[in-house]
C-alpha positions as CSV (number, residue, x, y, z in Angstrom):
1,X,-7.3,11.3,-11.6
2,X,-6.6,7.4,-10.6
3,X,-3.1,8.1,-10.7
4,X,-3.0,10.9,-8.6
5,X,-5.3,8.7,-6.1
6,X,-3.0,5.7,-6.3
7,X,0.5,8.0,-5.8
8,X,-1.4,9.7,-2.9
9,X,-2.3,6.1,-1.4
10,X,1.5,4.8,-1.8
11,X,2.2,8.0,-0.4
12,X,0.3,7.6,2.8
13,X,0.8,4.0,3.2
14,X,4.8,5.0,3.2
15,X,4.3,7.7,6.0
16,X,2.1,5.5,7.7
17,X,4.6,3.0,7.7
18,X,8.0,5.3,8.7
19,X,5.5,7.2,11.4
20,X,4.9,3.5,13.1
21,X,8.6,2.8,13.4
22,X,8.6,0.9,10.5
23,X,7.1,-2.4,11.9
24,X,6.8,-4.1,8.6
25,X,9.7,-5.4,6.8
26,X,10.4,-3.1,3.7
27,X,10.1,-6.4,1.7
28,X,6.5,-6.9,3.0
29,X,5.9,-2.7,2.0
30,X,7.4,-2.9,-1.2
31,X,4.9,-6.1,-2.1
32,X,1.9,-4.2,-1.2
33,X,3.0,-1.5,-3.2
34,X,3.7,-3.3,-6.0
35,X,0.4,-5.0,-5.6
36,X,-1.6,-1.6,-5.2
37,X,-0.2,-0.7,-8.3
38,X,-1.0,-3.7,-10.5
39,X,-4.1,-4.4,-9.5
40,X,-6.4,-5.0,-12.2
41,X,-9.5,-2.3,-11.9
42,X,-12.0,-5.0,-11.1
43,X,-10.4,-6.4,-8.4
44,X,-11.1,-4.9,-4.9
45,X,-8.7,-4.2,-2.3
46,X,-9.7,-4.8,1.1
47,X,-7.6,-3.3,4.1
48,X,-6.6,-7.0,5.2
49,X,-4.6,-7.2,2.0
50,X,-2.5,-4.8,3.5
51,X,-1.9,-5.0,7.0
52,X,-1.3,-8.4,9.2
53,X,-3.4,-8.8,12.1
């Protein structure tokens, strides 16, 4: 079940990303990606570590 979450959030956060023209560098993308993905389960993600405002 957490994988199918985590593909499914990777998922979105790449559509998300093409659908806005891309407005992140694909270096910045890939970083949160990898991030997302090696996360340890106690650590909380917080939509600030993904997006620069």
């Amino acid at each position: 079940m957490k994988n199918e979450f985590i593909i499914s959030g990777l998922l979105g956060m790449i559509q998300d990303w093409l659908a806005q023209g891309m407005i992140y560098t694909p270096h910045f993308i890939s970083t949160k990606a990898y991030e997302l993905l090696h996360q340890k389960d106690s650590e909380k993600v917080d939509v600030s570590d993904f997006f620069v405002i």
